[in-house]
N, C-alpha and C positions, 0 to 999 in steps of 0.2 A: 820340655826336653827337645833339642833340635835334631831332627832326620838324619840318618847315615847320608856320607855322599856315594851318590852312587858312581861308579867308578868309568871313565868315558872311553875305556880301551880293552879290546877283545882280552881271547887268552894269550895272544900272540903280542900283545904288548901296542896294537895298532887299532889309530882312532877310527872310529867309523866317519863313514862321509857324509851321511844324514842321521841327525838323532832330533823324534819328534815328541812330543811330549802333549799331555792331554790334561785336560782339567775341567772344572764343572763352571765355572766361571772365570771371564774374561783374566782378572787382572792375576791370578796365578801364572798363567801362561806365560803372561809378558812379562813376569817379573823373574822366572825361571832363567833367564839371559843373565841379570845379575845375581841372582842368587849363586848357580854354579858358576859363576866368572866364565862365560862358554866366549867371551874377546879373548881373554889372557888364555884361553885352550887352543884355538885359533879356528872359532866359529862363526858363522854371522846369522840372521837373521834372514831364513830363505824368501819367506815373503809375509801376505798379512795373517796375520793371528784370525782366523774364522771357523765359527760354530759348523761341526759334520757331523754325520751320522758316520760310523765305524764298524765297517763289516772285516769279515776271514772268510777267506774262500781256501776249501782245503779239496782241491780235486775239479771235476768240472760239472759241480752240480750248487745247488743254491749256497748263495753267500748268507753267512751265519752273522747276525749283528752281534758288535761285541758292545758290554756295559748296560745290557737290555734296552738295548736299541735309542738309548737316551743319549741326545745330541750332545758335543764335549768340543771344548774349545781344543783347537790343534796349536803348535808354537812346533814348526819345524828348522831345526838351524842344520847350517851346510857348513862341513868345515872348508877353511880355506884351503886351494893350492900348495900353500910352502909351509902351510902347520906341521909342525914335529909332534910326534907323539908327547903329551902332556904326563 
């Protein structure tokens, strides 16, 4: 049974300028660009797909790792300039 999409636009009906996405292994990441069609939304691929550790910092004291601290592929896409809300 295939996943909800999950939906690329605040409540205001507007797309975000960065949406990044995470994963435990490489080829999910990269394949997130075609799976939600994030061209036909008017996204591109910000740069290279690379293994991070993932902290939150909530105020001005230690950053808290998120996912227990277990490194996760990033896939960040930037929408383009003259994208319309999808």
């Amino acid at each position: 049974m295939p996943k909800p999409q999950i939906p690329l636009t605040d409540n205001d009906g507007r797309m975000p300028e960065r949406v990044t996405v995470y994963a435990r292994e490489f080829t999910p990441a990269a394949m997130e660009y075609h799976r939600r069609d994030m061209g036909r939304r008017g996204y591109l691929l910000a740069g290279p797909i690379v293994q991070q550790n993932v902290f939150l910092l909530d105020g001005p004291g230690r950053p808290d790792p998120l996912f227990d601290g277990e490194p996760f592929y990033s896939a960040t896409f930037v929408r383009k300039p003259d994208a319309a809300a999808a």
